[in-house]
N, C-alpha and C positions, 0 to 999 in steps of 0.2 A: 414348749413351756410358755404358757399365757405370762406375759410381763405388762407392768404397771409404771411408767416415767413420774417422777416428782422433781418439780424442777425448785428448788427452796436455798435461804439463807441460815437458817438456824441460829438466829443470830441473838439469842441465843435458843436450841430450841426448846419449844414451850407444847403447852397440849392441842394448841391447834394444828400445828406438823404432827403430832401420836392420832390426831382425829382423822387427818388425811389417810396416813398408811392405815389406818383401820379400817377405812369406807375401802380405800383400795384391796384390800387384801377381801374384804365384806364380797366384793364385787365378781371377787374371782380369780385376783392376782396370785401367781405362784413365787412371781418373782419381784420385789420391790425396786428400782432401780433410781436413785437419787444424785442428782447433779446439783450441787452445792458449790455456793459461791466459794472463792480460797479467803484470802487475808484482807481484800475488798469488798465491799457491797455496794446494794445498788445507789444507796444516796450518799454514794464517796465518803463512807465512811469505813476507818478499821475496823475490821470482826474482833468485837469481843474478848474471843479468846482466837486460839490456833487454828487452822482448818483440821488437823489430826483430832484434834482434842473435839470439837463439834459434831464430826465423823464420827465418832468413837460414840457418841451419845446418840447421833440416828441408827447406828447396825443395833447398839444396847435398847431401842425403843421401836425395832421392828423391820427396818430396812434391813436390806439384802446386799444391795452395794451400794458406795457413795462416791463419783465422783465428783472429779474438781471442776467449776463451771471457769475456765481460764480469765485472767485479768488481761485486755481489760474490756470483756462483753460483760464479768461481774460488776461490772462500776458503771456500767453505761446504762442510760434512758432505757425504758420498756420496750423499743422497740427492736435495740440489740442486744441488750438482755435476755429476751424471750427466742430472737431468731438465735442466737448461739446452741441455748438448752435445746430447743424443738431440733436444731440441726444433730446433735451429739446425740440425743434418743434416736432418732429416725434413723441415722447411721451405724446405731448397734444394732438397730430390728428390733426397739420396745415398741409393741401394738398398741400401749392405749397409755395417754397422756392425762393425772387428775390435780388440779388445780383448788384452788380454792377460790370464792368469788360473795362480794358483798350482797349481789343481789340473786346469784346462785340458779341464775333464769338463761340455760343455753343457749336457748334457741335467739332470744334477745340478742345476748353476746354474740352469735353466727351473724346475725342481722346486723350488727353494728361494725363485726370484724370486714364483711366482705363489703359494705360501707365506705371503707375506708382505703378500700385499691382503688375507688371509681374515681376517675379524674373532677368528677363533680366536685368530691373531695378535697382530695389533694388540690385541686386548684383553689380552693375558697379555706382552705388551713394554712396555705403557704402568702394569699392576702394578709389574713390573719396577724400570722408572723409578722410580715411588713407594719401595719399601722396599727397593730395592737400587741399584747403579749400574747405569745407564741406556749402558752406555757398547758397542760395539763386542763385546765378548768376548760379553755376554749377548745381544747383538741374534742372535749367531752360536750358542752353543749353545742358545739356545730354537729357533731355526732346524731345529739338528739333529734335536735330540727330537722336533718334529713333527712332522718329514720323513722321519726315520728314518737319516739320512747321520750319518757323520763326517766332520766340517768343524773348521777350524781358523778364526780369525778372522783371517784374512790378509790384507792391504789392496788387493791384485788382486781377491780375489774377493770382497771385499765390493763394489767398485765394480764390478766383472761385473753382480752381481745386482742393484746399482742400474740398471745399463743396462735389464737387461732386464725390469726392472722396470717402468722409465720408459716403454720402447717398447709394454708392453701397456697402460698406463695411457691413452697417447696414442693408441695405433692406430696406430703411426707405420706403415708400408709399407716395412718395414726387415729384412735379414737378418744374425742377428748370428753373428760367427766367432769361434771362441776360440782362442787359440794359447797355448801352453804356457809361463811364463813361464822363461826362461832366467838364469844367472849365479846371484851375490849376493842376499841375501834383501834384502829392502826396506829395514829397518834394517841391516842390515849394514854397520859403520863400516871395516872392514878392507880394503886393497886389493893385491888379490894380479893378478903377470902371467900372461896367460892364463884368464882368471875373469872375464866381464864385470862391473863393479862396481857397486854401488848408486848412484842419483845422490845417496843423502845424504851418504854416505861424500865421492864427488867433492865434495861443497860445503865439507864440512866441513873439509880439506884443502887445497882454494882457498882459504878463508878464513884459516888456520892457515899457511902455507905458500906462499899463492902458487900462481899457473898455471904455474910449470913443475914445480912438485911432481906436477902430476894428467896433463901431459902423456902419460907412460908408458899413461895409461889412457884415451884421450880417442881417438874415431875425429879421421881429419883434420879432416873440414869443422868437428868442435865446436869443435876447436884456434883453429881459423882464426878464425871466428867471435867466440872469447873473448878473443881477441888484439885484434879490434879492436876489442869493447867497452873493454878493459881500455884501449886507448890511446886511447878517446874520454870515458873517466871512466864508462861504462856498468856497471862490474860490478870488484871482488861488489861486489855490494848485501848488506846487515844492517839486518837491522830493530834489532838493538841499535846502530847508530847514530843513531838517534832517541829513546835510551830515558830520557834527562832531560826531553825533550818528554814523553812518555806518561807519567812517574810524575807530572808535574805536574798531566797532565789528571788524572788519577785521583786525586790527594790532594786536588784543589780541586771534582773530580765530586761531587754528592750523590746518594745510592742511589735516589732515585724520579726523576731523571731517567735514569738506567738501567735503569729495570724495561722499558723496551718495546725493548731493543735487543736483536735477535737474539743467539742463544747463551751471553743472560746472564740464562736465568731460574732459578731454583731457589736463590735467592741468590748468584748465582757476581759477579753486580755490586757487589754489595754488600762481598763479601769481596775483591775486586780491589779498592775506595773505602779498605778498612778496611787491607791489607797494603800498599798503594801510600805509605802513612805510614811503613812501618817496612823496604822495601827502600830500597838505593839505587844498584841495578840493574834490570834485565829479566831476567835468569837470576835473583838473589833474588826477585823478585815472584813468578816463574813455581814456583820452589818455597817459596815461604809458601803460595800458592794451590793447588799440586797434591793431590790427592786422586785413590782411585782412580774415581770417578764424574768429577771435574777433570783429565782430562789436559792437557799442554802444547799438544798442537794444540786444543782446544776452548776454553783460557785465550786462546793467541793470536788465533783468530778474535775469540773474543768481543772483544779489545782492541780491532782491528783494525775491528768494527763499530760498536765506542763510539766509535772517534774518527772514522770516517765520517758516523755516525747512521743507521747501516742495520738497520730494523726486519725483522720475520719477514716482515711482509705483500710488502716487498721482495724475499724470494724468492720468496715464492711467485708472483709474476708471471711470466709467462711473457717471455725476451727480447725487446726491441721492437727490437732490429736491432745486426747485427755487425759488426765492423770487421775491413778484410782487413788483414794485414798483410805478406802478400805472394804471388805468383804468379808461372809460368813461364808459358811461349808455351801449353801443354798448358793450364796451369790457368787462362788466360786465355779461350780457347776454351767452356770449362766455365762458368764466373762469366758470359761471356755470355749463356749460354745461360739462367741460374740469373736474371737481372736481370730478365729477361722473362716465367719460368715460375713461381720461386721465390715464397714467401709470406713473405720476411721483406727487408727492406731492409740493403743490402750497401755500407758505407759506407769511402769513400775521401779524404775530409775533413771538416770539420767543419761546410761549408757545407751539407752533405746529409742531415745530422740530422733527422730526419721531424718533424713539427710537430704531435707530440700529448703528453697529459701524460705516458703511459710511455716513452715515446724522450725526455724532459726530463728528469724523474725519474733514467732510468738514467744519463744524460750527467752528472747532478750527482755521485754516488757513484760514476764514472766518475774525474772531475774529481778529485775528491776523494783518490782513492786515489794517484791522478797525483801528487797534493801529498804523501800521504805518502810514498811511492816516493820521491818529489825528494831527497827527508831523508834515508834510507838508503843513497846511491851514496855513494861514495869521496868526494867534495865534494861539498856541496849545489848545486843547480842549482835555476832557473826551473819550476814544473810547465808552462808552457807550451812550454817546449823540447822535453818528451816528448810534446805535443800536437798542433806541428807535424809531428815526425815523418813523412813521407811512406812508403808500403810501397812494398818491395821488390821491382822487377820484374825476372826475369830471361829 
């Protein structure tokens, strides 16, 4: 069975994930198989609605299966973000990986991905780091210069070139496709008819407004889907409905118990200990704390890690097993076949959880995110209520 990897947030999805699985399926895929962030995304912020509930709108919009991309490689930088998804596809046996991309030019992307192992590299990005901001823009124009392109630091294609990045790191057995990314730029807050929109735009506006404000913009099944999160208390979700919890932790954190927590080295823990005194918000903390080496997405992971206690070494693990969150009769078919042939463990409750320290490990920080997620929906709720949660079979 020719199979097609999507690695996506759906956060919420919009027509540019239905434009994907189209070109993929366009292409030749039998089987669509989607790794989807859970309750986190990648610029530390809450999903929208429930990871069920979003699942339920990709198998209604063309996917086959959707699993769960674990917290927390969903909340982390592109470059573990993208090695988690590339490692989870490659260990079920999906053959060909398709992406989306601003500039939609692979071969570019391959040139700049294998760029980026040469110690040339690496050594004049981690100067970088040192005496300037280490941030996205500079990862991308030192790219340029010794690749010789013009590139923008765009956030499709920086996770393109994390893919394919990952895929040669791994050896994965993977063909990767790039499709032209379509509509509203990624930040783009505005929403016009006729113009596929951003999904930050659509959040921002959910939350400001309400779901029948984003209606006008929303394919059916996301409609359908968010409806019935919204009348199960699923969504939206904000992380600024937690944020008297989180200045607490922070004002009462000491700076060396955060030095080992992912994405908060270089003082950035310290100075989130020292401003968490003098906000009495999350949008204040986030700009007492911003700088341009401190963006908002790298402030909100790192939060998001402190109050996990998710150290580096925890990304750098490879996933010890993923959780479906749902399938058709097609994608049923496939997961069989994947339980038998597959190299990673494909878990359907919690009874199944493998019984070694990195399947324990991840299920803690798993758990954990579970509990903060609880905090962030429209009423707080049980983290075990998210944990019960059965997937979705259709």
């Amino acid at each position: 069975m020719r199979s097609a990897g999507i690695i996506c947030e759906c956060n919420p999805l919009h027509e540019g994930h239905l434009h994907l699985i189209r070109e993929a399926r366009r292409g030749g895929a039998e089987a669509v198989v989607c790794v989807m962030s859970g309750c986190f995304t990648q610029r530390g912020e809450a999903a929208i609605a429930d990871p069920l509930s979003r699942a339920e709108a990709l198998l209604h919009g063309g996917a086959d299966v959707v699993l769960e991309l674990p917290f927390p490689y969903s909340s982390s930088g592109a470059e573990f973000f993208a090695s988690a998804g590339v490692s989870i596809l490659a260990r079920l046996g999906v053959g060909e990986l398709w992406f989306g991309s601003e500039s939609g030019d692979l071969d570019t992307l391959w040139r700049m991905a294998e760029q980026v192992l040469t110690e040339e590299f690496q050594s004049a990005y981690a100067e970088a780091g040192r005496t300037a901001a280490g941030t996205a823009q500079t990862f991308f124009e030192l790219l340029s210069e010794q690749t010789g392109t013009r590139a923008e630091a765009l956030p499709n294609d920086i996770l393109a070139v994390s893919y394919l990045r990952a895929i040669r790191l791994q050896g994965a057995e993977m063909t990767p496709h790039v499709v032209l990314r379509q509509g509203s730029g990624f930040h783009e807050q505005t929403l016009q008819i006729g113009i596929p929109p951003s999904a930050s735009a659509l959040r921002k506006r959910f939350l400001e407004a309400g779901l029948d404000s984003i209606v006008p913009y929303l394919p059916t099944v996301t409609e359908a889907s968010l409806r019935g999160a919204v009348a199960r208390g699923m969504a939206p979700a904000a992380l600024s409905r937690a944020e008297a919890w989180i200045l607490g932790c922070f004002r009462t954190a000491k700076a060396e118990e955060l030095d080992g927590i992912a994405d908060l080295s270089g003082g950035l823990g310290n100075r989130l200990a020292q401003r968490a005194a003098e906000a009495c918000t999350l949008e204040e903390l986030l700009a007492l704390c911003a700088t341009k080496k401190y963006t908002n997405a790298r402030i909100l992971r790192g939060i998001l890690f402190a109050l996990a206690g998710v150290t580096r070494e925890d990304l750098r693990r490879a996933p010890a097993y993923v959780r479906l969150l749902g399938a058709n009769a097609e994608g049923r078919t496939f997961l069989a076949k994947m339980r038998k042939e597959g190299q990673i463990p494909i878990l359907t409750k919690q009874s199944e959880l493998p019984r070694n320290a990195d399947a324990e490990r991840q299920n803690a920080l798993a758990f954990r995110a579970l509990s903060i997620y609880s905090l962030c929906l429209p009423k707080p709720i049980a983290p075990a209520t998210l944990l019960r949660q059965k997937p979705i079979l259709l």
